[in-house]
ROFIRO-474263 format. One record per residue (C-alpha): x, y, z; chain; residue number from 0. Coordinates in steps of 0.05 Angstrom, whole numbers, padded with zeros to 5 digits. Example, Ala and Ser with C-alpha at 12.3 -4.5 7.8 and 13.67 -1.06 7.14 Angstrom:
// ROFIRO-474263
<r x="00246" y="-00090" z="00156" unit="A" pos="0"/>
<r x="00273" y="-00021" z="00143" unit="A" pos="1"/>
This chain:
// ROFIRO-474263
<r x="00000" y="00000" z="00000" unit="A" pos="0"/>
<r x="00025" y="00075" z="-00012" unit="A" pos="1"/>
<r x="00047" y="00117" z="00051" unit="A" pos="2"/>
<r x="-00028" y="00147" z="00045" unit="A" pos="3"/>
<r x="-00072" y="00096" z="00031" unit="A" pos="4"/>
<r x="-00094" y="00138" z="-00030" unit="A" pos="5"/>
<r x="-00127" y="00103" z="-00092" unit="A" pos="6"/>
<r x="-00088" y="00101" z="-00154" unit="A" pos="7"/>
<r x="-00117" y="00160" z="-00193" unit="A" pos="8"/>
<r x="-00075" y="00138" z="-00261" unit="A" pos="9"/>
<r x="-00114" y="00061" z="-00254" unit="A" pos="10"/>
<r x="-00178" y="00101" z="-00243" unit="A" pos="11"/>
<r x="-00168" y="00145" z="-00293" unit="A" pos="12"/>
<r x="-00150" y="00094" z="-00338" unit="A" pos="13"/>
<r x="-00213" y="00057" z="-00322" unit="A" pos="14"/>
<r x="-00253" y="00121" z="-00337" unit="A" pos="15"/>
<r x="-00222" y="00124" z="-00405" unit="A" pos="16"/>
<r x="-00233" y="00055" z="-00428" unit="A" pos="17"/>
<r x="-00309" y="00065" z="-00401" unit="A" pos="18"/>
<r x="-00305" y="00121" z="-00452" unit="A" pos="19"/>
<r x="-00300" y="00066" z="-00513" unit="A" pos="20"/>
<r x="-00369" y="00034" z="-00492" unit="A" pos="21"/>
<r x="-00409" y="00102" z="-00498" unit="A" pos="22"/>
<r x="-00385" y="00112" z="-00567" unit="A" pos="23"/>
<r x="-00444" y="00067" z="-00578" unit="A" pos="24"/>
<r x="-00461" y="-00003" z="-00622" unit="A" pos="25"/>
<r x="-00443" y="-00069" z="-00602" unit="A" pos="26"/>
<r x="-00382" y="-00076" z="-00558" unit="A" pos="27"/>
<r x="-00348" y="-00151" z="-00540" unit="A" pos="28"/>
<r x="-00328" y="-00142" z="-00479" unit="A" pos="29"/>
<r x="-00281" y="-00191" z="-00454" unit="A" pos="30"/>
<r x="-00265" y="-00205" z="-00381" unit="A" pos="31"/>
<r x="-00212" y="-00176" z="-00327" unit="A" pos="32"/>
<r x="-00209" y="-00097" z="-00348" unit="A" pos="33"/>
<r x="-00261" y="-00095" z="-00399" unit="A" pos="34"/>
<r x="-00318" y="-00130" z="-00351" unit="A" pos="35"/>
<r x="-00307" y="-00068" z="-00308" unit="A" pos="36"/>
<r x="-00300" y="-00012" z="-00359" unit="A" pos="37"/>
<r x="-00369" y="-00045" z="-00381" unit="A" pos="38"/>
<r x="-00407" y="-00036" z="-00322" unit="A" pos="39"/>
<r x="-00377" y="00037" z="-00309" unit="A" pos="40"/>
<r x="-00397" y="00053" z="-00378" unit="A" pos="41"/>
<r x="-00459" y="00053" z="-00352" unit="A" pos="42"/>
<r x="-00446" y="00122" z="-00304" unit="A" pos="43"/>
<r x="-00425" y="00152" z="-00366" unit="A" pos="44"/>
<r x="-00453" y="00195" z="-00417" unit="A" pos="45"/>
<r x="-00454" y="00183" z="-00492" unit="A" pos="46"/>
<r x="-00485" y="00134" z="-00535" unit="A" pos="47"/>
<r x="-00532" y="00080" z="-00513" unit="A" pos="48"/>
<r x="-00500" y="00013" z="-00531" unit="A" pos="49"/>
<r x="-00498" y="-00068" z="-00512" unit="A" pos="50"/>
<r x="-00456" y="-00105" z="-00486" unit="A" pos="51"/>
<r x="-00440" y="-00178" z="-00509" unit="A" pos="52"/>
<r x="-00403" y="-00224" z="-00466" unit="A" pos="53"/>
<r x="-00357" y="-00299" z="-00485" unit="A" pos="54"/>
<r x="-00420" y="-00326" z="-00464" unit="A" pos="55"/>
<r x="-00467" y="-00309" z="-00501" unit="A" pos="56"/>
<r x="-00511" y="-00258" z="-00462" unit="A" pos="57"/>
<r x="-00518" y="-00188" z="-00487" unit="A" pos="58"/>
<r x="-00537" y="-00136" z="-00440" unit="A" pos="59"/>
<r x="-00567" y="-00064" z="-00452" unit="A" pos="60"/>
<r x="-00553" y="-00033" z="-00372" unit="A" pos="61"/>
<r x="-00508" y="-00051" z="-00321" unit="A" pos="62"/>
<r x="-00512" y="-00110" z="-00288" unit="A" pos="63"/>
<r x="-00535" y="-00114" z="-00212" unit="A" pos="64"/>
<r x="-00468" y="-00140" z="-00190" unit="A" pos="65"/>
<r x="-00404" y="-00143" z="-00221" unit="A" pos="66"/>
<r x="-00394" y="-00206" z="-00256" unit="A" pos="67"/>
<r x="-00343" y="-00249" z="-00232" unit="A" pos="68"/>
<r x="-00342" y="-00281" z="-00301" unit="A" pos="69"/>
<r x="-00378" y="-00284" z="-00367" unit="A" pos="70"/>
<r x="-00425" y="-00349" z="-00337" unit="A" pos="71"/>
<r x="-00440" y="-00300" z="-00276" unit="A" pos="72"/>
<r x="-00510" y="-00294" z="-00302" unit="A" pos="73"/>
<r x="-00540" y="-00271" z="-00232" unit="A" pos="74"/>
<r x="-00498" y="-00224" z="-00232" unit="A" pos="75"/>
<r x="-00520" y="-00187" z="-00297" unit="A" pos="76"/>
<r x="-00588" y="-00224" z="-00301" unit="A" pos="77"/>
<r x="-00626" y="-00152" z="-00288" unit="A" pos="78"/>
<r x="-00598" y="-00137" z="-00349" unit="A" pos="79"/>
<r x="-00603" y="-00199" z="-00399" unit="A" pos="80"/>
<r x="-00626" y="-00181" z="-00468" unit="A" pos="81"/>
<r x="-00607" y="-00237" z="-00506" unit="A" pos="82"/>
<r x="-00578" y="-00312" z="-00485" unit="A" pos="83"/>
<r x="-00539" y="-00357" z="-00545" unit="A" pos="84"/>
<r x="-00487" y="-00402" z="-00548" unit="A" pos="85"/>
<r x="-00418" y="-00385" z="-00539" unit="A" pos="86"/>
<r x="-00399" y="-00408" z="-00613" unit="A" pos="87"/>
<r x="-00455" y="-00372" z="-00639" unit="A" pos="88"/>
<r x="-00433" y="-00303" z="-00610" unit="A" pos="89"/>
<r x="-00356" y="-00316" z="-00624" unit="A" pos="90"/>
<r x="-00360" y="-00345" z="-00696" unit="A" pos="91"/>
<r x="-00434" y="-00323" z="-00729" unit="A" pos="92"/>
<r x="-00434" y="-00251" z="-00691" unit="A" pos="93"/>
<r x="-00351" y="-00224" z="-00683" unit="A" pos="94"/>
<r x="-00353" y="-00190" z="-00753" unit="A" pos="95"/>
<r x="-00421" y="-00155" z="-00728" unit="A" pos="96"/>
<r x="-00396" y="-00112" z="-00671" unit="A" pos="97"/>
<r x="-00377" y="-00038" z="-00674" unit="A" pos="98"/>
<r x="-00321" y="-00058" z="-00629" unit="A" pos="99"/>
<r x="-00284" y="-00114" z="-00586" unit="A" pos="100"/>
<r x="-00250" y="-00088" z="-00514" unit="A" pos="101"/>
<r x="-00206" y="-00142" z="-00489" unit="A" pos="102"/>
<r x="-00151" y="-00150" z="-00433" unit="A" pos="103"/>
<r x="-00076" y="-00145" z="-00453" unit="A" pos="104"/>
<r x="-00030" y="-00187" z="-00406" unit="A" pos="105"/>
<r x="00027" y="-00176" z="-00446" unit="A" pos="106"/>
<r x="00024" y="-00136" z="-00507" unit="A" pos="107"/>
<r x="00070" y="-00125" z="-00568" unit="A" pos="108"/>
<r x="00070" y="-00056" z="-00615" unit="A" pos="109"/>
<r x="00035" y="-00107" z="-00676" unit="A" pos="110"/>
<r x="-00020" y="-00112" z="-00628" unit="A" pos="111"/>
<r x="-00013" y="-00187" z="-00610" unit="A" pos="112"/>
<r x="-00020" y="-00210" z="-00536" unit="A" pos="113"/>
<r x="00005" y="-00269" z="-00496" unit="A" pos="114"/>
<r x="-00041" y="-00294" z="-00450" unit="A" pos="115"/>
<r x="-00023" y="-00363" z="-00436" unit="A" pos="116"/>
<r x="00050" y="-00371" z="-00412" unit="A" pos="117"/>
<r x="00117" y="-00348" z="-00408" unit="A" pos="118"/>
<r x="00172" y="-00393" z="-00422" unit="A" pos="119"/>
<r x="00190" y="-00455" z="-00455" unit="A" pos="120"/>
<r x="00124" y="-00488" z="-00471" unit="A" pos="121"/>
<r x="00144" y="-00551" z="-00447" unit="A" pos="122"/>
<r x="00172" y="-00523" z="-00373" unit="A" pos="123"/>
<r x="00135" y="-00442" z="-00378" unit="A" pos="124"/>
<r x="00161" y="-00399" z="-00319" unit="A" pos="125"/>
<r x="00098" y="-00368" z="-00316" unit="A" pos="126"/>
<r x="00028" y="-00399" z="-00330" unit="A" pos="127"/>
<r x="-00023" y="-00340" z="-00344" unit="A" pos="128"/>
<r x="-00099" y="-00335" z="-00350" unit="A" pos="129"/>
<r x="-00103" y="-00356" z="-00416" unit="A" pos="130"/>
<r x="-00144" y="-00323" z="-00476" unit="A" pos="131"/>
<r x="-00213" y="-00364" z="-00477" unit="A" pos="132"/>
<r x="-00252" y="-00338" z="-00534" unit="A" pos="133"/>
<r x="-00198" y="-00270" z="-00538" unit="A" pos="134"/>
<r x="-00166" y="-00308" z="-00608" unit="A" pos="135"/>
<r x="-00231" y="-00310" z="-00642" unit="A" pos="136"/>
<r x="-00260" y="-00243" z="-00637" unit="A" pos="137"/>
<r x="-00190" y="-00212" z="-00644" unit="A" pos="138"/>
<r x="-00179" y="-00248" z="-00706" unit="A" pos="139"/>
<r x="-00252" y="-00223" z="-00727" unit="A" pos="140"/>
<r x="-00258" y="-00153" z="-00700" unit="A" pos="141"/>
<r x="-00266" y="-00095" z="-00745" unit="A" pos="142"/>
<r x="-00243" y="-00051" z="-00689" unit="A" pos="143"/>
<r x="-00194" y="-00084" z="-00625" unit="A" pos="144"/>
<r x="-00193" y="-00044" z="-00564" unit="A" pos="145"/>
<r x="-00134" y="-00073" z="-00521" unit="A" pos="146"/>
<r x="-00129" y="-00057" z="-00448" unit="A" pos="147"/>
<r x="-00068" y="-00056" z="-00415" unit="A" pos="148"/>
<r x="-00071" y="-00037" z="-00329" unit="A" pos="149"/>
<r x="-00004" y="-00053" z="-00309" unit="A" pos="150"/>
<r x="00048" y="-00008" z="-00277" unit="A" pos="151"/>
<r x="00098" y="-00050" z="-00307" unit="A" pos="152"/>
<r x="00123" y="-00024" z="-00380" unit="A" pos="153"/>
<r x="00156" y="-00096" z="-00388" unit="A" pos="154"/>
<r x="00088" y="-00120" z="-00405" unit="A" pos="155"/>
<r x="00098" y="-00075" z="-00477" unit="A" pos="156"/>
<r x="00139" y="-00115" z="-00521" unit="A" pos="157"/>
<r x="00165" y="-00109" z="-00593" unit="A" pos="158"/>
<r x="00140" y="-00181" z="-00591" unit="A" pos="159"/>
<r x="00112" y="-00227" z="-00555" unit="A" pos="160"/>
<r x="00143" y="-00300" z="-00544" unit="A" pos="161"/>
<r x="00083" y="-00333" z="-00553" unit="A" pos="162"/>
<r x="00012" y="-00307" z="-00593" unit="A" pos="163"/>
<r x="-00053" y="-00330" z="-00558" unit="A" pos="164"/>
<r x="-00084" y="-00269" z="-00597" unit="A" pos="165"/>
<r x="-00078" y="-00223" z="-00659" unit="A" pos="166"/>
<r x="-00117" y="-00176" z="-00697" unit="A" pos="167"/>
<r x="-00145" y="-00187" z="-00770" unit="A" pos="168"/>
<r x="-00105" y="-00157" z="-00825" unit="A" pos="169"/>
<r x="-00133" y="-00075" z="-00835" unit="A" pos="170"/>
<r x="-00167" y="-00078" z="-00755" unit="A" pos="171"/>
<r x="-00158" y="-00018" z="-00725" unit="A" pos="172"/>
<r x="-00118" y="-00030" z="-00663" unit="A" pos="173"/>
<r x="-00113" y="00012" z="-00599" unit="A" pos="174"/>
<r x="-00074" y="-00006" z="-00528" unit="A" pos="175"/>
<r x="-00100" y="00046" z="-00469" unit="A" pos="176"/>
<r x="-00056" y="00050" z="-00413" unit="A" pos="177"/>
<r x="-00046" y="00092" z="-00345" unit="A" pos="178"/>
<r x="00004" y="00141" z="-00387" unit="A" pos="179"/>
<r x="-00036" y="00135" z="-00453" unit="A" pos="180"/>
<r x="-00060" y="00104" z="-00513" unit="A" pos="181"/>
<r x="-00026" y="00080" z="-00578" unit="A" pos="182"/>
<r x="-00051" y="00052" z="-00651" unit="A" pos="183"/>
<r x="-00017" y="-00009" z="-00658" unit="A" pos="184"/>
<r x="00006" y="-00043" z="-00721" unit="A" pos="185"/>
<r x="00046" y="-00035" z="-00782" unit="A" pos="186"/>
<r x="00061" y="00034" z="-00764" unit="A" pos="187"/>
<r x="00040" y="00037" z="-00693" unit="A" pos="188"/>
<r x="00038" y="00111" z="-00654" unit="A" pos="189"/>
<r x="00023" y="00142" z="-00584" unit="A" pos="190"/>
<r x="-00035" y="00171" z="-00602" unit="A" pos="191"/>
<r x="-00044" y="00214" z="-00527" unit="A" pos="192"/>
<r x="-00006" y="00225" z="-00462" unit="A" pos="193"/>
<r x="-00034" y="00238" z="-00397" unit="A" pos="194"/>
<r x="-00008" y="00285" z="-00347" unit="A" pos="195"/>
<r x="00020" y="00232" z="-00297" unit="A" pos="196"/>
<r x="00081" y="00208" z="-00269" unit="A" pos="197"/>
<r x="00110" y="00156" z="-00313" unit="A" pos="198"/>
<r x="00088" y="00180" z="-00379" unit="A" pos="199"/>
<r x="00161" y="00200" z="-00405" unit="A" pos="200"/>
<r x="00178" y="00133" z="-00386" unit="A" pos="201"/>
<r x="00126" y="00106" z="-00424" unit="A" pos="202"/>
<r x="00137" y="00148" z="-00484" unit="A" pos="203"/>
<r x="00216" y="00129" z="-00476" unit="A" pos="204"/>
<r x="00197" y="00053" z="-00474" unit="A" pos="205"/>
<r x="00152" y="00057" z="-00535" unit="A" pos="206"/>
<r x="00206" y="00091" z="-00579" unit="A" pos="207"/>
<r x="00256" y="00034" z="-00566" unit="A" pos="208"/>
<r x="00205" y="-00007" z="-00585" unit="A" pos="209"/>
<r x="00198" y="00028" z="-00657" unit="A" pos="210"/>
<r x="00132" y="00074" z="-00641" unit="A" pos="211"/>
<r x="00123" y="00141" z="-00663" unit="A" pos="212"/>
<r x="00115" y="00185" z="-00609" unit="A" pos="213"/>
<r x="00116" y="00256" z="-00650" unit="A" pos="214"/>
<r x="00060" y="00278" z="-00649" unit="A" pos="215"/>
<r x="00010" y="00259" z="-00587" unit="A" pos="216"/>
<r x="-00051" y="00296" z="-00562" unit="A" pos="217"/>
<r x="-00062" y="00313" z="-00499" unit="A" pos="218"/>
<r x="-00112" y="00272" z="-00457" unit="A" pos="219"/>
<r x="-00169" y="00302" z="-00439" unit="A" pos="220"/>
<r x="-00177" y="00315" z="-00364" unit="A" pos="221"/>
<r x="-00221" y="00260" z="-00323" unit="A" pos="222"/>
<r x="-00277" y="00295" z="-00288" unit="A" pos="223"/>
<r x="-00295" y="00293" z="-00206" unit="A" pos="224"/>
<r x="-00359" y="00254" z="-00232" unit="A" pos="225"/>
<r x="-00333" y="00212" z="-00275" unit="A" pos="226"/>
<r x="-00272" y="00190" z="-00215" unit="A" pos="227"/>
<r x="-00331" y="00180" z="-00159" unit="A" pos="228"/>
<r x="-00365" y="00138" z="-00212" unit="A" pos="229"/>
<r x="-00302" y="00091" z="-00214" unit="A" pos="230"/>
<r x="-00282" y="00083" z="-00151" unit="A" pos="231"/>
<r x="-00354" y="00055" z="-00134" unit="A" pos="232"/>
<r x="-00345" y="00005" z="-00187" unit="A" pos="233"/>
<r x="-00270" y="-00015" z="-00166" unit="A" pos="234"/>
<r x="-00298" y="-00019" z="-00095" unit="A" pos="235"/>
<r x="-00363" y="-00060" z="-00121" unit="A" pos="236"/>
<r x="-00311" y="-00111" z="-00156" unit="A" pos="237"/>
<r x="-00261" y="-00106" z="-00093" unit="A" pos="238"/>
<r x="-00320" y="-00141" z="-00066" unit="A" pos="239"/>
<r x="-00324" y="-00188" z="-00107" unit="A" pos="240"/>
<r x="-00251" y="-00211" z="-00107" unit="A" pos="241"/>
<r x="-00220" y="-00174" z="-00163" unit="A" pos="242"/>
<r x="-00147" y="-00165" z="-00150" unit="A" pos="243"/>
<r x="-00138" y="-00106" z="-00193" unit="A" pos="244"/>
<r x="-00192" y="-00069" z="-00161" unit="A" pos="245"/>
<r x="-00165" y="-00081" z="-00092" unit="A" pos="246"/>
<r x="-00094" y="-00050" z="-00115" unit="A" pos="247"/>
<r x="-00124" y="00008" z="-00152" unit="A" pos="248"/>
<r x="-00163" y="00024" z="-00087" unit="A" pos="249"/>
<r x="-00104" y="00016" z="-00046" unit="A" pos="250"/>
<r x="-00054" y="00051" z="-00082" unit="A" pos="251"/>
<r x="-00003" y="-00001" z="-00100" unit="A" pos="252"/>
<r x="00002" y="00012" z="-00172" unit="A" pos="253"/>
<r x="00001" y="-00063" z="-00187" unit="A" pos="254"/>
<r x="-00056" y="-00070" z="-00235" unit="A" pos="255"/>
């Protein structure tokens, strides 16, 4: 925990902006980890009306009751149920359909792949992660890939990663938002804005040794008291719940 105790304002802020990509409107994927709770903060926002559609199969027009704890939480997000399929159905018949796909970025590389299953040699890995569930499908699919990335820890931007559980469809557009700022990744990837916190010359540093262009990024726009309040009752609804990331945003450990 910090000396204070304070929340992380660059994890909330970060979780305001990515709640920002669901009011744009249309059909959003919205994978789990990050995304689940930029979803349901979305909500609080203003902007365009627009449903959600979850690994699942459920698609939901409101915020769910509770956070979900997973994309089979259905009690969780019953209140809110607009539709019910099969998981296949929404990943393979639907993916091309949505405005949008916001998914979580373990570990990231500037093409806009991730690697979400382990690190190491595949026969002994060092590190066994999450894994991607339905990530590869709608990635490969997605008109428009919205990668989150929480983490305090640049290391987690790569040039490329060892292994690919997920990459975007040729001509996707391709975005990463992070604490310091977001990026269009690719071919010719970019920083596309900086925020105003500590860390973003680091960040900006990283990404040039990585080959980005960082010549010419906006500022971001400020986060407002309202929208802040807004996120720290979700992170303390999914703190609840057992999410990790919530519990370090709240406490100010800069861990996410």
């Amino acid at each position: 925990m910090s000396a204070s105790g304070a929340p992380d304002l660059a994890a909330v802020d970060f979780l305001v902006r990515a709640a920002r990509e669901f009011r744009r409107g249309g059909w959003v994927f919205t994978g789990f980890h990050w995304p689940v709770l930029a979803g349901q903060l979305a909500h609080a926002l203003e902007g365009e009306p627009f449903t959600q559609v979850f690994e699942a199969g459920a698609a939901t027009h409101d915020a769910g009751r509770l956070v979900p704890t997973s994309t089979t939480d259905y009690p969780a997000y019953g209140n809110a149920l607009g539709y019910l399929g099969g998981t296949g159905d929404v990943l393979l018949a639907l993916a091309r359909r949505f405005d949008r796909a916001v998914l979580d970025a373990s570990n990231i590389d500037v093409r806009g792949r991730v690697n979400s299953s382990f690190i190491g040699a595949r026969e002994r890995p060092r590190v066994r992660l999450a894994g991607g569930g339905g990530a590869a499908d709608v990635a490969a699919r997605a008109r428009e890939l919205v990668w989150l990335s929480g983490t305090a820890d640049l290391r987690r931007i790569q040039a490329r990663v060892e292994h690919v559980t997920a990459a975007p469809a040729p001509g996707a557009r391709v975005r990463l938002h992070t604490r310091w700022g977001t990026a269009v990744l690719g071919a010719r990837p970019e920083v596309e804005e900086l925020a105003d916190v500590p860390g973003a010359d680091a960040f900006v540093a990283h990404l040039r040794t990585l080959g980005v262009a960082c010549t010419r990024p906006a500022t971001r726009p400020p986060t407002t008291d309202q929208e802040r309040q807004a996120a720290l009752e979700v992170l303390r609804a999914a703190s609840d719940r057992g999410y990790q990331v919530a519990r370090r945003a709240l406490a100010g450990t800069g861990r996410t």
